[in-house]
PAZAPA-4460 file (N, C-alpha, C; in steps of 0.05 Angstrom, whole numbers, plus 32768, in hexadecimal, padded with zeros to 4 digits):
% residues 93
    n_x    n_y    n_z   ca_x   ca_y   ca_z    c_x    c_y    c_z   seq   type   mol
   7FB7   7F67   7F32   7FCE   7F65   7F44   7FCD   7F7C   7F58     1      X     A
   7FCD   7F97   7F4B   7FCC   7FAE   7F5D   7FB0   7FA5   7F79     2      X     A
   7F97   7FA3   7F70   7F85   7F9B   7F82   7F88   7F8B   7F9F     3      X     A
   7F98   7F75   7F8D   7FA4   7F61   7FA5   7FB1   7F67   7FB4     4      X     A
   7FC8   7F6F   7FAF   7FD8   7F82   7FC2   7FCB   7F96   7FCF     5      X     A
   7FB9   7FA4   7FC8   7FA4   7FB8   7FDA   7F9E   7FAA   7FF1     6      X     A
   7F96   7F93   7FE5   7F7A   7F82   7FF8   7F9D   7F7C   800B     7      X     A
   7FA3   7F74   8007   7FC4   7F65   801A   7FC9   7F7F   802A     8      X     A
   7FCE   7F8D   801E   7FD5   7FA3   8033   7FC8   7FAF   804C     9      X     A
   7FA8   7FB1   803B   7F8F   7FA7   8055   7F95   7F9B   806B    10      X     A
   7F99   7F8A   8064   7F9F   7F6E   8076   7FB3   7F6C   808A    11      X     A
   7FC5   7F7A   8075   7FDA   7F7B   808F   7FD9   7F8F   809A    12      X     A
   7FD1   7F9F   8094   7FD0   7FBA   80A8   7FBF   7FB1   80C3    13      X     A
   7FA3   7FA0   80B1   7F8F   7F9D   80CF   7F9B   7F8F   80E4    14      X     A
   7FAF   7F78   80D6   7FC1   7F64   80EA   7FD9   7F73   80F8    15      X     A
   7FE2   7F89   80EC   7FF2   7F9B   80F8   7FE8   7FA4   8110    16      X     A
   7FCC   7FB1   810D   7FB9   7FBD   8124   7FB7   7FA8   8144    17      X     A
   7FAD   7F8F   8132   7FA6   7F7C   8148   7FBE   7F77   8153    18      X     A
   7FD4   7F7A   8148   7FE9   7F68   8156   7FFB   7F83   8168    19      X     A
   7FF7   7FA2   8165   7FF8   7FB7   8176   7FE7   7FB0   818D    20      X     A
   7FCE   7FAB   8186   7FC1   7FA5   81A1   7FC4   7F94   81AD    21      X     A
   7FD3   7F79   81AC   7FDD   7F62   81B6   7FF5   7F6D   81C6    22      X     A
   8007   7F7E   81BE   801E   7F87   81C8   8016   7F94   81DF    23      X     A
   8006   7FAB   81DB   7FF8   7FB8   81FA   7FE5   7FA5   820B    24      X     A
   7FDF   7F98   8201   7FD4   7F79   8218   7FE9   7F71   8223    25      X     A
   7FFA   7F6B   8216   800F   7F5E   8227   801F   7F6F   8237    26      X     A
   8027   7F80   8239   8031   7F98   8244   801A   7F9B   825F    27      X     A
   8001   7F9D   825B   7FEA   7FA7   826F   7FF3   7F8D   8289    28      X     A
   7FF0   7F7C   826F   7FE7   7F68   8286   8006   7F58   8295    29      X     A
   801E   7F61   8293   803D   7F4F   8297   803A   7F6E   82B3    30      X     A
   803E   7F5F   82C7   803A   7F6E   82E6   8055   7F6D   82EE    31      X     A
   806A   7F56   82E2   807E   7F59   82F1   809A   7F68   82DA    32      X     A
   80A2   7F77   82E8   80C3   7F86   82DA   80B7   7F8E   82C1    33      X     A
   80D0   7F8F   82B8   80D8   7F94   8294   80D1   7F7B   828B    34      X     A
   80C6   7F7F   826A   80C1   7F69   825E   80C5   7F76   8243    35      X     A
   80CE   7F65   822E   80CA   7F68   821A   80BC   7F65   81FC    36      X     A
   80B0   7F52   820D   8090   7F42   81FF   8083   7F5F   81EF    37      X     A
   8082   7F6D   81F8   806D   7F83   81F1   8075   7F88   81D5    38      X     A
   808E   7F9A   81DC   80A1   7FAB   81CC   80A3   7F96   81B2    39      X     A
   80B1   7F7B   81B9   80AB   7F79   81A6   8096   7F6D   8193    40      X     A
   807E   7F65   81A4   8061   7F61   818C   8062   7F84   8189    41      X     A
   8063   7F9B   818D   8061   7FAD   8180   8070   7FB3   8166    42      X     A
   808B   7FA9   8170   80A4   7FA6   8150   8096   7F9E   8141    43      X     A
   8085   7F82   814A   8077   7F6B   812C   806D   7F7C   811C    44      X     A
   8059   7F8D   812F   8044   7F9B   811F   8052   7FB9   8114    45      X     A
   8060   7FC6   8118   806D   7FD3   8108   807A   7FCA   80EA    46      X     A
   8086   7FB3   80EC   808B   7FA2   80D4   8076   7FA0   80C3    47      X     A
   8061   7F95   80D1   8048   7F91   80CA   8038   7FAB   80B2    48      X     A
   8042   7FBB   80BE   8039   7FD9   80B5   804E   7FE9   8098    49      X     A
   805E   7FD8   809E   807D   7FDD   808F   806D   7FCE   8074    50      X     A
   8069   7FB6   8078   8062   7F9D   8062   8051   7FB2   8056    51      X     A
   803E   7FB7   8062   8017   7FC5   8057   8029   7FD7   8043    52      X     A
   803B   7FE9   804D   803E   7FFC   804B   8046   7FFB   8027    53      X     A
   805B   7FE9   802D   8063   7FD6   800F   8058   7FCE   7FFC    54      X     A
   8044   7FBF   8005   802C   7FB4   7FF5   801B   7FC9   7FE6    55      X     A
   8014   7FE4   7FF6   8012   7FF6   7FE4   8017   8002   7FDB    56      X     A
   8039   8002   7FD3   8046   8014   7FC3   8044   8000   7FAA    57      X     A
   8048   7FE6   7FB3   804D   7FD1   7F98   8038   7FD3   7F86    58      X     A
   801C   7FCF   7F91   8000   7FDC   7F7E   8003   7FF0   7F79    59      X     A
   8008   8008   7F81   800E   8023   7F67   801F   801D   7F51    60      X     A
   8035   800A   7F5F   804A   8006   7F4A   8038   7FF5   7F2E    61      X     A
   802E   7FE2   7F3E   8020   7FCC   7F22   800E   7FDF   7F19    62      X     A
   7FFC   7FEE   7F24   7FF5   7FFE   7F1D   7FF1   8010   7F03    63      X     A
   800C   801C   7F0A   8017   8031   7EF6   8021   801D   7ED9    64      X     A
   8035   8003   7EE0   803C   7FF8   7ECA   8020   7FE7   7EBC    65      X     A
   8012   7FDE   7EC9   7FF2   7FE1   7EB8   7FE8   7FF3   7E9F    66      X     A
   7FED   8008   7EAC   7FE9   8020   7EA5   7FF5   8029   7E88    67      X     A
   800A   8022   7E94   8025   8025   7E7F   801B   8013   7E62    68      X     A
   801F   7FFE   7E6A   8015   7FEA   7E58   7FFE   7FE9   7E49    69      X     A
   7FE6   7FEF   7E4F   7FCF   7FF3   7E45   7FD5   800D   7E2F    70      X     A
   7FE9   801B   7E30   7FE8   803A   7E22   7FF0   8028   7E0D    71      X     A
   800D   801C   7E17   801B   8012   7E00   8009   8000   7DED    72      X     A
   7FF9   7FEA   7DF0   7FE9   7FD9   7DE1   7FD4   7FE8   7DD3    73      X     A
   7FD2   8003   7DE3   7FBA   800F   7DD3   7FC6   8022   7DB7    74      X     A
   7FE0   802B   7DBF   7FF3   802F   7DA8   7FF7   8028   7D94    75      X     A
   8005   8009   7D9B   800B   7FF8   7D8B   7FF7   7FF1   7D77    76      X     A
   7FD9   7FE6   7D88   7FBF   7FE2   7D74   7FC1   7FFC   7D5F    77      X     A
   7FC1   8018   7D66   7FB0   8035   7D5A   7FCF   802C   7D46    78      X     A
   7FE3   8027   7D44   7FF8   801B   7D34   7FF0   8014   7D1D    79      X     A
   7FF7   7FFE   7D2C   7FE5   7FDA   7D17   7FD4   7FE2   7D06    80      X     A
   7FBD   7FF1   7D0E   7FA2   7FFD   7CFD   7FAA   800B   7CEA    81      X     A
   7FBF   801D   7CE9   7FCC   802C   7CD3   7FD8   8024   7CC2    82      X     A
   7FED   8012   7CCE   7FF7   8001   7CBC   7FE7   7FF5   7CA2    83      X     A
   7FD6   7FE0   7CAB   7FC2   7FD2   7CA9   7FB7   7FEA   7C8F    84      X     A
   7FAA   7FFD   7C9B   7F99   8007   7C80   7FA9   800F   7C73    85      X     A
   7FC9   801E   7C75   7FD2   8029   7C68   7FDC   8012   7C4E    86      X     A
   7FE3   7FF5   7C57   7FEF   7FDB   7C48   7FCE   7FDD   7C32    87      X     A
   7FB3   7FDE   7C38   7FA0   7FD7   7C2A   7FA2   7FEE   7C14    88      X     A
   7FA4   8009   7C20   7FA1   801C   7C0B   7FB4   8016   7BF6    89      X     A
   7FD1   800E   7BFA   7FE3   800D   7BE7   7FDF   7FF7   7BD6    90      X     A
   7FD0   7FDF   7BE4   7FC9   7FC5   7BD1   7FB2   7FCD   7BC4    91      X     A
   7FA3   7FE4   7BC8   7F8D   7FE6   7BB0   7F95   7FFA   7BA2    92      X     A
   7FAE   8002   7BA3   7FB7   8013   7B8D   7FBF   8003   7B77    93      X     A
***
């Protein structure tokens, strides 16, 4: 999960990029007055950057609870195992 979200955040970042440079195209090329076309394909891509930005906080997050989890199961097993021999030693008493 964490990966995916990496790779997504990629993504949107690069679409963030392209769509900044769409905003200054349009801006270059609008000859007449004020326009707002630009400003806001630049908002998109700020959003755009907002999302990425998201996406990689959420993979640390899965991340870490990965993380988390794996301790615990490996716990639980080093547990179980004790249990386990400690039930055999008392049945061959």
């Amino acid at each position: 999960l964490a990966q995916q979200l990496r790779t997504t955040a990629q993504k949107l970042a690069s679409v963030a990029g392209d769509t900044e440079r769409a905003g200054a195209g349009v801006d270059s090329a609008w000859d007449d007055g004020d326009q707002p076309a630009g400003d806001n394909i630049r908002r998109h891509a700020q959003w755009l950057n907002s999302a990425a930005d998201y996406a990689r906080q959420l993979a640390a997050s899965a991340e870490a609870a990965s993380t988390t989890v794996e301790k615990v199961v490996k716990a639980a097993n080093t547990t179980a195992v004790k249990v386990v021999k400690a039930a055999n030693t008392t049945a061959a008493m």
